[in-house]
C-alpha positions in Angstrom: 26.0 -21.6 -35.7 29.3 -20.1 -36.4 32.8 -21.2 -35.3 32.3 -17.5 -33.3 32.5 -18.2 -29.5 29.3 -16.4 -27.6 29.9 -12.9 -26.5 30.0 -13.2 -22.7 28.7 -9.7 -22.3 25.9 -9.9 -24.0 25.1 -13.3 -22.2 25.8 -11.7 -18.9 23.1 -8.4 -20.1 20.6 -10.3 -21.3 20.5 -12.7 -17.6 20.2 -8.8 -16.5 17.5 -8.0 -18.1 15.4 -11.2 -17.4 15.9 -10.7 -13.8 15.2 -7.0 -14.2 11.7 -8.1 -15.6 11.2 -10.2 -13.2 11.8 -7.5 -10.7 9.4 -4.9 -12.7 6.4 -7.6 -12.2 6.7 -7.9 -8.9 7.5 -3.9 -8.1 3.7 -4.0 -9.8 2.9 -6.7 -7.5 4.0 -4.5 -5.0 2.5 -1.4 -5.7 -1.0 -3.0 -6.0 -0.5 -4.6 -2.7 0.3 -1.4 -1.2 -2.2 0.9 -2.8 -5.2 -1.8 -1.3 -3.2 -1.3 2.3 -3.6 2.4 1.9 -7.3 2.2 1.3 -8.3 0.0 3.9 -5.9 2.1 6.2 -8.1 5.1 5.2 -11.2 3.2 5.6 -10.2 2.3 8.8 -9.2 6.0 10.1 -12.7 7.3 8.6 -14.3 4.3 11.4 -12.3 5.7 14.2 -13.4 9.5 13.6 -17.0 8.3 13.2 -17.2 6.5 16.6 -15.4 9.2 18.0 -17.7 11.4 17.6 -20.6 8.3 18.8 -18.5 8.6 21.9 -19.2 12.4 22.3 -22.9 12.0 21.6 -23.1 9.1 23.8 -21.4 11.4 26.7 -23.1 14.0 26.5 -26.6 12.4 26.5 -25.1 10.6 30.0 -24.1 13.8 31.1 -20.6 12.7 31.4 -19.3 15.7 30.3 -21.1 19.8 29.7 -23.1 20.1 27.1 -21.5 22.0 24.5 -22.9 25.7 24.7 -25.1 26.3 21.3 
């Protein structure tokens, strides 16, 4: 190499930018993670809705509540 001493601010940028990339990869990380949360959050929601409405059915043929008027 040459008798030139290392720039300090270029050392100091490129640390940055590793660190910065290894903060992208796990933002993606993160994003995956949370996208598969929201589905099974969703899937989850579309359960409680359908035995909601079992519930109603199952009331209604016990005559637990009026029959709704057709």
């Amino acid at each position: 190499m040459s008798g030139e001493p290392e720039n300090l601010v270029l050392t100091y940028l490129r640390r940055i930018d590793t660190k910065v990339d290894g903060l992208r990869a796990d933002m993606v990380e993160v994003k995956q993670r949370i996208g598969f949360l929201e589905e099974q959050c969703a899937s989850i929601s579309r359960r409680v809705d359908r035995i909601a409405g079992d519930v109603e059915r199952i009331k209604t043929r016990l005559d637990l509540v009026d029959a709704p008027i057709n």
